[in-house]
C-alpha positions as CSV (number, residue, x, y, z in Angstrom):
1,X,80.2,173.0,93.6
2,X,82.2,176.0,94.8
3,X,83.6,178.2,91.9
4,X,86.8,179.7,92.1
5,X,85.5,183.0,91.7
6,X,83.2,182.7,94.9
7,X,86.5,181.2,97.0
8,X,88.5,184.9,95.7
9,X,85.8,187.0,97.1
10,X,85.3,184.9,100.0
11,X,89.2,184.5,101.0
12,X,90.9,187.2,99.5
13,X,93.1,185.2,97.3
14,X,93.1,185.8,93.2
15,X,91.6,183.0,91.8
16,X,95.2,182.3,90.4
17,X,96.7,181.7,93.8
18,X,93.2,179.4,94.7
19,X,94.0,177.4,91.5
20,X,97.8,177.0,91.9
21,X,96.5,176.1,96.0
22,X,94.7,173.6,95.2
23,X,96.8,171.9,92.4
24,X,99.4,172.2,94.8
25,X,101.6,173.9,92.9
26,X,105.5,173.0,94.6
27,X,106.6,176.3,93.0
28,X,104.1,178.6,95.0
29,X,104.9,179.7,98.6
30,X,102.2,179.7,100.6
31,X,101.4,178.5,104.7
32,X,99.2,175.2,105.4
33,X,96.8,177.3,107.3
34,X,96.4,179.3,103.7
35,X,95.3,175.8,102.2
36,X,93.2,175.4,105.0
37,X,91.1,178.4,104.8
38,X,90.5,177.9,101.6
39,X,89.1,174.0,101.3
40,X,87.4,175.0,104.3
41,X,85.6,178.0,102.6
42,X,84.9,175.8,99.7
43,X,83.1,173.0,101.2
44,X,81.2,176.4,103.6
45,X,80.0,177.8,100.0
46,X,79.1,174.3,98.7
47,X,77.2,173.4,101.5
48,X,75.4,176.6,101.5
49,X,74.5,176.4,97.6
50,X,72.9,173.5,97.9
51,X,70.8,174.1,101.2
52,X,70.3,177.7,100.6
53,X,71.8,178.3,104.4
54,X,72.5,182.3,103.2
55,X,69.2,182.7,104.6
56,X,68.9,183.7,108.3
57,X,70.0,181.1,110.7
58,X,67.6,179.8,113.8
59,X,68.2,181.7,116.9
60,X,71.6,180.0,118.5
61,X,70.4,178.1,121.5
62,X,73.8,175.2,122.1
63,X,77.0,175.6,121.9
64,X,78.9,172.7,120.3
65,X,82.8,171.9,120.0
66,X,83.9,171.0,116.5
67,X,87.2,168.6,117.0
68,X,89.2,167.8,114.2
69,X,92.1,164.9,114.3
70,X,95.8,165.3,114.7
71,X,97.5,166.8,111.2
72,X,99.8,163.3,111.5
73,X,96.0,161.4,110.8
74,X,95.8,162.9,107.3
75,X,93.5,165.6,108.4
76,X,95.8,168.0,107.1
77,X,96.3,166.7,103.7
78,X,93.5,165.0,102.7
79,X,91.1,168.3,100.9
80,X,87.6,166.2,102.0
81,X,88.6,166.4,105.8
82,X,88.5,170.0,105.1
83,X,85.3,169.7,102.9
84,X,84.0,167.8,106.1
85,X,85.0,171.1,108.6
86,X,83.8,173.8,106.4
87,X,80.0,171.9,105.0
88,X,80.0,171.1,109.2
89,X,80.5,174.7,110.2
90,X,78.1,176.1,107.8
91,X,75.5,173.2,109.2
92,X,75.5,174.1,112.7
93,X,75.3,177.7,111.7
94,X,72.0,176.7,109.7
95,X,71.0,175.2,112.7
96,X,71.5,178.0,115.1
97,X,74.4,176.2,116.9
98,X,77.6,178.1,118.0
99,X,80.2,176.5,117.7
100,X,83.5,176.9,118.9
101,X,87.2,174.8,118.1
102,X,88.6,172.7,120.8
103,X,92.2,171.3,121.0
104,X,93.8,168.5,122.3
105,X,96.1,169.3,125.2
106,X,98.8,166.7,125.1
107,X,100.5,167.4,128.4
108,X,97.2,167.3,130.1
109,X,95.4,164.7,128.4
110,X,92.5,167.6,128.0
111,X,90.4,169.5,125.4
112,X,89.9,172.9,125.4
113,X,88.8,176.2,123.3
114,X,90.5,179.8,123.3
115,X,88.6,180.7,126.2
116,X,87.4,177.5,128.0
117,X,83.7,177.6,127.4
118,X,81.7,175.0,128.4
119,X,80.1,172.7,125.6
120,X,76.7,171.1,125.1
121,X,78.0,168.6,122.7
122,X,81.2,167.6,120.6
123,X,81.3,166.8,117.0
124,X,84.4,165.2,116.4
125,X,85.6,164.9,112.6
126,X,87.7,161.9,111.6
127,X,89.8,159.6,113.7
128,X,90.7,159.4,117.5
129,X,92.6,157.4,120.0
130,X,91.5,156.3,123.1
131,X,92.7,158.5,125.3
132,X,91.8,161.7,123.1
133,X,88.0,160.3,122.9
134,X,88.3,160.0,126.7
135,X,89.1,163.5,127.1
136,X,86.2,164.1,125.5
137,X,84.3,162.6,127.5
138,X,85.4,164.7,130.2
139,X,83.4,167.9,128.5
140,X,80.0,166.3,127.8
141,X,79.1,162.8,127.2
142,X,76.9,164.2,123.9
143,X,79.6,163.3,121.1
144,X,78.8,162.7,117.9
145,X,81.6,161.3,115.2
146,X,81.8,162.3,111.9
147,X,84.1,159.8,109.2
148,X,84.4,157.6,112.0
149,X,83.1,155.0,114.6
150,X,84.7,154.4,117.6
151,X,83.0,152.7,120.3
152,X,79.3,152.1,118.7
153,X,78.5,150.9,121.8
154,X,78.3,154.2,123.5
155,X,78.6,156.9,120.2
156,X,76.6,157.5,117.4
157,X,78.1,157.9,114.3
158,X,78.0,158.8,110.4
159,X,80.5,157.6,108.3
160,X,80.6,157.1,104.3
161,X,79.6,153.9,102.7
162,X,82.8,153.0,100.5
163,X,81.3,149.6,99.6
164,X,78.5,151.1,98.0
165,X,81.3,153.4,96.1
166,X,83.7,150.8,95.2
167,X,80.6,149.0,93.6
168,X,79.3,152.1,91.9
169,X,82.8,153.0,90.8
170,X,83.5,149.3,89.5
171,X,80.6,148.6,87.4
172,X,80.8,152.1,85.4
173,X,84.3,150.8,84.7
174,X,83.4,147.5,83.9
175,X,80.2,148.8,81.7
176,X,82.9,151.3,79.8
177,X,84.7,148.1,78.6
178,X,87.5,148.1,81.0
179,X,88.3,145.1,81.8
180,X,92.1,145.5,83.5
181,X,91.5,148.4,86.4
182,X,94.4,149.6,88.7
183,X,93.5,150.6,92.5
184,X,95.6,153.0,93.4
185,X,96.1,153.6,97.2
186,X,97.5,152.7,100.4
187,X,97.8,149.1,101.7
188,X,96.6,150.4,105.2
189,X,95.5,153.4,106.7
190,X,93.8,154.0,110.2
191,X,90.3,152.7,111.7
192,X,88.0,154.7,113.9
193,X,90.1,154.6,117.1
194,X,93.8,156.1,115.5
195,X,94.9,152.3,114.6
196,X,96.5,151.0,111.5
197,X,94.1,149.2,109.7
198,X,93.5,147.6,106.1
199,X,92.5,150.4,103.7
200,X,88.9,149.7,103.8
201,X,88.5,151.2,99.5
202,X,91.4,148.7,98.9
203,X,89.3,146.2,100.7
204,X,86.4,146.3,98.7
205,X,88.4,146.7,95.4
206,X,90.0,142.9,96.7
207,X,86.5,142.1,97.2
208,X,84.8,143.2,94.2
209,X,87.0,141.0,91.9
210,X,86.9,137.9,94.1
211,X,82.7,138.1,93.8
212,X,83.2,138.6,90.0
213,X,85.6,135.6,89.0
214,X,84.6,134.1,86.0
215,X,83.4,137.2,84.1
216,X,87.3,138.7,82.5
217,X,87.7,141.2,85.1
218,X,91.2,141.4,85.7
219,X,92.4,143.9,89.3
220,X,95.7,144.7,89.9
221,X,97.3,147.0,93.1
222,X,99.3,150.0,93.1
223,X,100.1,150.3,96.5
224,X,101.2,153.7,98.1
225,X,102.6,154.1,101.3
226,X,100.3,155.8,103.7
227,X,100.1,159.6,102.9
228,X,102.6,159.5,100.4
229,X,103.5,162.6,98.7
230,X,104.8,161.8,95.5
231,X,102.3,159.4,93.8
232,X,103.4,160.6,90.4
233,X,107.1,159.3,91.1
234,X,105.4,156.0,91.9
235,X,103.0,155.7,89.0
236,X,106.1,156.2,86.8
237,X,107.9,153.7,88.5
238,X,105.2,151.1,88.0
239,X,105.4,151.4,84.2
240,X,109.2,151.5,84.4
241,X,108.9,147.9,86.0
242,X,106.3,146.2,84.1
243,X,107.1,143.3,82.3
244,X,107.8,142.9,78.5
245,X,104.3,142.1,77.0
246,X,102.5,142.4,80.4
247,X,98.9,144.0,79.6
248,X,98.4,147.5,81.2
249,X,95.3,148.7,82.8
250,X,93.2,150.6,80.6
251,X,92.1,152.5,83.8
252,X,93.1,153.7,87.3
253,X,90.8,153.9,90.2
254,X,92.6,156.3,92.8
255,X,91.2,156.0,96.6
256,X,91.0,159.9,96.8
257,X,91.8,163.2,94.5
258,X,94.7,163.7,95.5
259,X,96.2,160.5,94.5
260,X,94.2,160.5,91.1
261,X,96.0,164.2,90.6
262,X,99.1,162.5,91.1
263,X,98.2,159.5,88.5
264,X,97.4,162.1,85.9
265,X,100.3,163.9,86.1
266,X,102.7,160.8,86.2
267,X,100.8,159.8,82.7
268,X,101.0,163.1,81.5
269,X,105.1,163.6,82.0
270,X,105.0,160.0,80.3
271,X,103.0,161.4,77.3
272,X,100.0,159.5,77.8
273,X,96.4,161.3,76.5
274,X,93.7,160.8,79.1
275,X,91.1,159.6,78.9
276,X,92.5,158.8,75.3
277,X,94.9,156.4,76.6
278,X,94.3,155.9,80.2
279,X,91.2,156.5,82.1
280,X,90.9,157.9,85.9
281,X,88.4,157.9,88.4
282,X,88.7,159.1,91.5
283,X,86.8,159.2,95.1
284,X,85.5,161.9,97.1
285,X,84.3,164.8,94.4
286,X,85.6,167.9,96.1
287,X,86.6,171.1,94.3
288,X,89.8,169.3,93.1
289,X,87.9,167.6,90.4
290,X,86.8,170.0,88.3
291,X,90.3,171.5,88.4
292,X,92.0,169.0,86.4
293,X,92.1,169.1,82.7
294,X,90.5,166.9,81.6
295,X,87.6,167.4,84.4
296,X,87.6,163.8,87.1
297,X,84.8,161.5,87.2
298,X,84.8,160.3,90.4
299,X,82.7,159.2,93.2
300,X,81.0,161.8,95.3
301,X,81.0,161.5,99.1
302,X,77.5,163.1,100.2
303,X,79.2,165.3,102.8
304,X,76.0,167.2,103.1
305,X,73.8,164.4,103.9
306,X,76.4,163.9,106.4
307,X,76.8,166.7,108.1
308,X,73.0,167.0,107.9
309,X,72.7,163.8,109.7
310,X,75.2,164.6,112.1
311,X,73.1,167.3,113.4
312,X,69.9,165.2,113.4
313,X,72.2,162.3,116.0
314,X,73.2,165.6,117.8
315,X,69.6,166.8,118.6
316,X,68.5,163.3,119.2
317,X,71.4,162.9,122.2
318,X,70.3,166.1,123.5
319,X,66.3,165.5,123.6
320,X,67.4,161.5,124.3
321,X,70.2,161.0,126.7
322,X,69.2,157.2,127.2
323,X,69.0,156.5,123.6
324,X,71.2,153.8,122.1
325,X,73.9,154.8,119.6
326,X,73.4,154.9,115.7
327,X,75.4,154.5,113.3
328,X,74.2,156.0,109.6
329,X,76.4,154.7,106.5
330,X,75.3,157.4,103.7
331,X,76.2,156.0,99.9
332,X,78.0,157.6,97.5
333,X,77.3,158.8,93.8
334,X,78.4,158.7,90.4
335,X,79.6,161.5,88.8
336,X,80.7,161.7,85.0
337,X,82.8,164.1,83.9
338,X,85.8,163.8,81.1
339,X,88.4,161.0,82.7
340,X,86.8,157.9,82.0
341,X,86.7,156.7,78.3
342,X,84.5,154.1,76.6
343,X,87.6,151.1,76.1
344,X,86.9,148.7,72.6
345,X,89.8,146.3,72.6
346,X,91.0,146.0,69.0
């Protein structure tokens, strides 16, 4: 994991400013793109930590366009999107591929870099709609799709498996004695084409408690709007409205950081203790979570095995063109830290 002492030296920022950044201090002044350089550079240094990649990369021999979504898609708020970029950037490099940052020319219906270059291949993080993944096409049919995917018909894809992390996530609960968990999240989202869509974590949350009826495992839904910016206002609201003698959750289960920072802080300005009173675990694992006091347990998205695999579909495509489309779903882990408390009902 990125320290914030690496992310001063590498940005320029005082590890202050990093910290407040990425708590997302309301109170400090500072650009989007300033946030996005920095989650960027974190998921760069984490990705090289833990595949040694400071060593010299392989002589560059393609050079690949790295799309990312429209802002409006959650690209731009959502820290693992900019985990995804920065781990991706530092893969290619590894892999001797240049790569260069297309955009999406809306008058046009057309992408295209700073300069126009030519492409061998596109990796395209996140979501896209139709006419946006046409454009692509229009540049090279070699596209891979990273968090997403569209078309499997024609694409390959790598995408996390948030099945295998609402499982994992669930039973660590369950085995900690919780027995009322809160999912806290959207009702829907987008799916692999730009569309709304059921929230697939919320999905599998539903899911999980209908396969384990019978065995005192009580679910209950927080629902968020799409994006929203102040979960903390909404937490507090939920507790405001609960019934006279309703039973609480003992624990929240947040669908990214984020919303698990915004949980915390909603049970902090009530003057709850976590994880003395509440417990929080959270998805994705970025920097975020070790930020927090306490730390968040949560479940890690490999983004390295993804971006790794991404590259592996990319070389296939290139030394394959007739090769049907995969799709690799890469599971998730555990990770323990200091929100999540062993629960004995008294």
């Amino acid at each position: 994991m990125a320290t914030l002492k690496e992310l001063s030296k590498i940005t320029g920022y005082s590890i202050a400013t990093i910290s407040r950044v990425l708590n997302e201090d309301e109170t400090l002044n500072v650009t989007e793109n300033t946030r996005k350089m920095i989650l960027e550079a974190a998921g760069r240094i984490d990705y090289s930590s833990k595949h040694g990649t400071a060593k010299k990369a392989k002589e560059t021999h393609l050079r690949i366009g790295i799309v990312e979504m429209e802002n409006g898609q959650g690209f731009g708020r959502d820290p693992y999107y900019l985990y995804l970029k920065g781990s991706m950037e530092s893969c290619c490099f590894e892999n001797g591929l240049e790569t260069v940052m297309m955009q999406y020319d809306q008058e046009n219906k057309c992408y295209r870099d700073a300069i126009s270059r030519e492409v061998d291949g596109i990796l395209a993080i996140g979501q896209f709609q139709h006419e946006q993944i046409t454009a692509m096409k229009k540049c090279t049919s070699r596209i891979i799709f990273l968090d997403s995917a569209p078309y499997p018909e024609e694409f390959s894809s790598v995408l996390p498996n948030y099945e295998v992390g609402i499982r994992q996530g669930m039973d660590y609960l369950v085995a900690q004695g919780h027995r009322k968990i809160a999912f806290v999240g959207p009702v829907y989202s987008t799916d692999s084409t730009g569309r709304r869509a059921l929230e697939l974590r919320r999905k599998f949350f539903k899911d999980y408690l209908e396969c384990h009826q019978g065995e005192e495992i009580e679910g209950t839904l927080l629902d968020l709007e799409w994006q929203e910016n102040d979960v903390a206002e909404s937490v507090m609201v939920y507790f405001r409205e609960m019934k006279k003698g309703e039973q609480k959750p003992t624990a929240f289960f947040t669908y990214n950081e984020t919303t698990a920072m915004g949980v915390l802080r909603a049970l902090q300005i009530l003057g709850y203790q976590v994880p003395e009173d509440y417990s929080i675990l959270s998805f994705n694992d970025t920097l975020l979570a070790t930020l927090t006091q306490p730390q968040l347990s949560g479940i890690r998205i490999n983004i390295e095995e993804m971006v790794q695999n991404v590259i592996l579909l990319l070389e296939r495509v290139t030394r394959e063109p007739e090769a049907i489309p995969l799709s690799i779903s890469v599971p998730s882990l555990l990770v323990v830290r200091e929100s999540v408390k062993h629960y004995l009902e008294i």
